[in-house]
C-alpha positions in Angstrom: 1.1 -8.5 -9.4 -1.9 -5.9 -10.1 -3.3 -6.2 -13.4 -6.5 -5.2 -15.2 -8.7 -7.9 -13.5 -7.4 -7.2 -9.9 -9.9 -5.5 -7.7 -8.9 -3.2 -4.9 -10.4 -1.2 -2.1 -8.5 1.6 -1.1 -8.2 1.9 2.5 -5.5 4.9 3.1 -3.8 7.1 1.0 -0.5 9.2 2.3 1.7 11.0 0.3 5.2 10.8 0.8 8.6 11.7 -0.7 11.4 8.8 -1.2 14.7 10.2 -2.7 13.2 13.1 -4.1 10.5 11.2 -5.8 6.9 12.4 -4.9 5.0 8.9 -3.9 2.1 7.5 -1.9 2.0 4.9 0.7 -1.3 2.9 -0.2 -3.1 0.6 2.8 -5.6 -2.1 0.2 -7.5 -4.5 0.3 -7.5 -7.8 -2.2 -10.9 -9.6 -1.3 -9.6 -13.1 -3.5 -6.2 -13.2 -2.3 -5.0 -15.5 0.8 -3.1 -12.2 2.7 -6.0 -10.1 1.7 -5.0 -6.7 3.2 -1.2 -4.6 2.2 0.7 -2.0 2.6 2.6 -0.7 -0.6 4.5 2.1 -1.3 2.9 3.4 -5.3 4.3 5.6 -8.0 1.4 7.9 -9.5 3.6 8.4 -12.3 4.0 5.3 -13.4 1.7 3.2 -11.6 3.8 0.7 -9.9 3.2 -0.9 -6.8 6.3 -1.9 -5.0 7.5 -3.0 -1.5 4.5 -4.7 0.2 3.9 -6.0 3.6 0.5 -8.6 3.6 -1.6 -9.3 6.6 -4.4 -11.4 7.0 -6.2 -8.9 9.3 -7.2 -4.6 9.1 -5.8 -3.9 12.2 -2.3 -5.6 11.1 -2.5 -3.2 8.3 -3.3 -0.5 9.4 -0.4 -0.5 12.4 2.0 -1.0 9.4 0.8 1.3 7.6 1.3 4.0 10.6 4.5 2.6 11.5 5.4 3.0 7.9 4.4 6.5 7.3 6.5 7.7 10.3 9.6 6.3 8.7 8.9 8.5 5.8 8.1 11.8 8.3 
């Protein structure tokens, strides 16, 4: 769960279209938590962060991420 008090770096932004709805797919980093790098897909509308893969490593992430953005091509 994101919250106020959660801090985030950015890694990737992609935008990409799911039923119609204009989205993004986010690649982040969360420097306190266990799995400290994800993949979500976010709503700029509303804010929500839904669907995450978590990976201990950058490189994990990041070949999501790719692998994840061609599904949405």
């Amino acid at each position: 769960m994101l919250n106020s008090e959660t801090h985030l770096t950015i890694h990737a932004r992609a935008p990409i279209t799911l039923a119609g709805i204009p989205l993004e797919l986010v690649l982040a980093e969360r420097p306190q938590a266990p799995k400290r790098f994800v993949t979500w897909v976010h709503n700029p509308r509303t804010g929500d962060y839904a669907w995450g893969h978590y990976f201990e490593t950058l490189d994990d992430a990041r070949q999501d991420f790719a692998e994840r953005l061609a599904n949405y091509v």
